[in-house]
TIVO-2410 file (N, C-alpha, C; in nm, 3 decimals):
# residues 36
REC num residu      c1      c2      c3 atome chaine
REC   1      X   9.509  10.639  11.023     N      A
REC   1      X   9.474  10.756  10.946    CA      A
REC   1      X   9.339  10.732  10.879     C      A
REC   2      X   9.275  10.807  10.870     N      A
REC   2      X   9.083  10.810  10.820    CA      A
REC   2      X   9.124  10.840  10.659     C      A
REC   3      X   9.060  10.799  10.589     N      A
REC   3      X   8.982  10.859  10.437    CA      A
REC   3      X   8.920  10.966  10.421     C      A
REC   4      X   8.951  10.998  10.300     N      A
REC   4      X   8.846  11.116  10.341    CA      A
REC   4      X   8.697  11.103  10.313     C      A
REC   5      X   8.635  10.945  10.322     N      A
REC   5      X   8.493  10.939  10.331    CA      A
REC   5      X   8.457  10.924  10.486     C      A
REC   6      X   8.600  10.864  10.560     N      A
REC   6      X   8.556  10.874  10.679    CA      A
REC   6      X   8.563  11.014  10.732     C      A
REC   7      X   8.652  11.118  10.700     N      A
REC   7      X   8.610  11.261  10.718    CA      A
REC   7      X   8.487  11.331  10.724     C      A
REC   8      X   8.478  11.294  10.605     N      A
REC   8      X   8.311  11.278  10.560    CA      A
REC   8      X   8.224  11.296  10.636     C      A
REC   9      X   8.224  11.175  10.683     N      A
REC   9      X   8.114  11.142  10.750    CA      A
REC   9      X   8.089  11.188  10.928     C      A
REC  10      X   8.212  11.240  10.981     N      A
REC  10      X   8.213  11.356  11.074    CA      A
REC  10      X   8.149  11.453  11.093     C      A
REC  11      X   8.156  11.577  11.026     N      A
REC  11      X   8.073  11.644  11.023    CA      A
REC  11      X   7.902  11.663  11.016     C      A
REC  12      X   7.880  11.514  10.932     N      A
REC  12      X   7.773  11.457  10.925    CA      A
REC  12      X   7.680  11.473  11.029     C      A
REC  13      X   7.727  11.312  11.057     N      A
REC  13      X   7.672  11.282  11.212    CA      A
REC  13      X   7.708  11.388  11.300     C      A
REC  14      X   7.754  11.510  11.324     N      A
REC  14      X   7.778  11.568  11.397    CA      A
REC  14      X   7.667  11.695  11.402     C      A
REC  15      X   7.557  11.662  11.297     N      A
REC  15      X   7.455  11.767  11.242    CA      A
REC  15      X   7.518  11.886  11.189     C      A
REC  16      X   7.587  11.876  11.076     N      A
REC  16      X   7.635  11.956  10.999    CA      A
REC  16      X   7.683  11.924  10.828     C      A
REC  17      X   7.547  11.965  10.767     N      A
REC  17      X   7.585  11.850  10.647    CA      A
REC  17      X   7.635  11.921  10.566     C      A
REC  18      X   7.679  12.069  10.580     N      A
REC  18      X   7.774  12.165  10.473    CA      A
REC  18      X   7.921  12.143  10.535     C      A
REC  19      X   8.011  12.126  10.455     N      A
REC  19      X   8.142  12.077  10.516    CA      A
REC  19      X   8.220  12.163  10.366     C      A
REC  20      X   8.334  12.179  10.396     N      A
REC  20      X   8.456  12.161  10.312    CA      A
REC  20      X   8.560  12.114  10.356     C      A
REC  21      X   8.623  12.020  10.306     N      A
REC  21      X   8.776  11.961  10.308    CA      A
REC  21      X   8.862  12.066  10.187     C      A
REC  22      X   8.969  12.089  10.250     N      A
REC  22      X   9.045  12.170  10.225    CA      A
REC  22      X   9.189  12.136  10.239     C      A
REC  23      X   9.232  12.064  10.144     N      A
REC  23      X   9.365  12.000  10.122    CA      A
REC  23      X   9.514  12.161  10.074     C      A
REC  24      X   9.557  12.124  10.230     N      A
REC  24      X   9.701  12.204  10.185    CA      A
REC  24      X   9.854  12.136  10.233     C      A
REC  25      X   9.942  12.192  10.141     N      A
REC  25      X  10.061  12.128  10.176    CA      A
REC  25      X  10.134  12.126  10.318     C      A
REC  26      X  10.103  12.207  10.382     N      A
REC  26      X  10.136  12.190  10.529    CA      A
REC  26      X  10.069  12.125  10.610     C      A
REC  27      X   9.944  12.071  10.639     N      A
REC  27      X   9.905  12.020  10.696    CA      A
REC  27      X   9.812  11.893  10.567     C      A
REC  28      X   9.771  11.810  10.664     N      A
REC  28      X   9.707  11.701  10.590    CA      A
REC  28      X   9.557  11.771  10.491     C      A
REC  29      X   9.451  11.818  10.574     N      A
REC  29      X   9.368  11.907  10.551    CA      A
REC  29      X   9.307  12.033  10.653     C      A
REC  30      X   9.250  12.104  10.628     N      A
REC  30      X   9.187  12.150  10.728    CA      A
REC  30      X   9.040  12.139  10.669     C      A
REC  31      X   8.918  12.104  10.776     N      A
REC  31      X   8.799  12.074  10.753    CA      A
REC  31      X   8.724  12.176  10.797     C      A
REC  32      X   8.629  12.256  10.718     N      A
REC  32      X   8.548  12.344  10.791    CA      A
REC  32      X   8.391  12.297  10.767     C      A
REC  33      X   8.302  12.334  10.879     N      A
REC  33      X   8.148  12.228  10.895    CA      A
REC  33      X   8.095  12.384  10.939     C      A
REC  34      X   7.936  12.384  10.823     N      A
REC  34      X   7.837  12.470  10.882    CA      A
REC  34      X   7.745  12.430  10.934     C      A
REC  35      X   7.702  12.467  11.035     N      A
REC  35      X   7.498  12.405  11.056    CA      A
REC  35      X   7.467  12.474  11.001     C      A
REC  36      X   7.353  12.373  10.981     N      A
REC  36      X   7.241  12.425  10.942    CA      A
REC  36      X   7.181  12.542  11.002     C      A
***
């Protein structure tokens, strides 16, 4: 299971440095990533 700095850092490197983690009780999180 990842951290959520390793979450983090997904979106990142993925060229997308606007992200939200979004913690809900049914699932672990859901992550949403904007480009730039």
């Amino acid at each position: 299971e990842r951290t959520e700095l390793e979450w983090k850092n997904i979106p990142e490197k993925g060229g997308s440095p606007r992200y939200r983690i979004i913690k809900i009780p049914a699932l672990q999180c859901i992550i949403e990533s904007y480009p730039e």
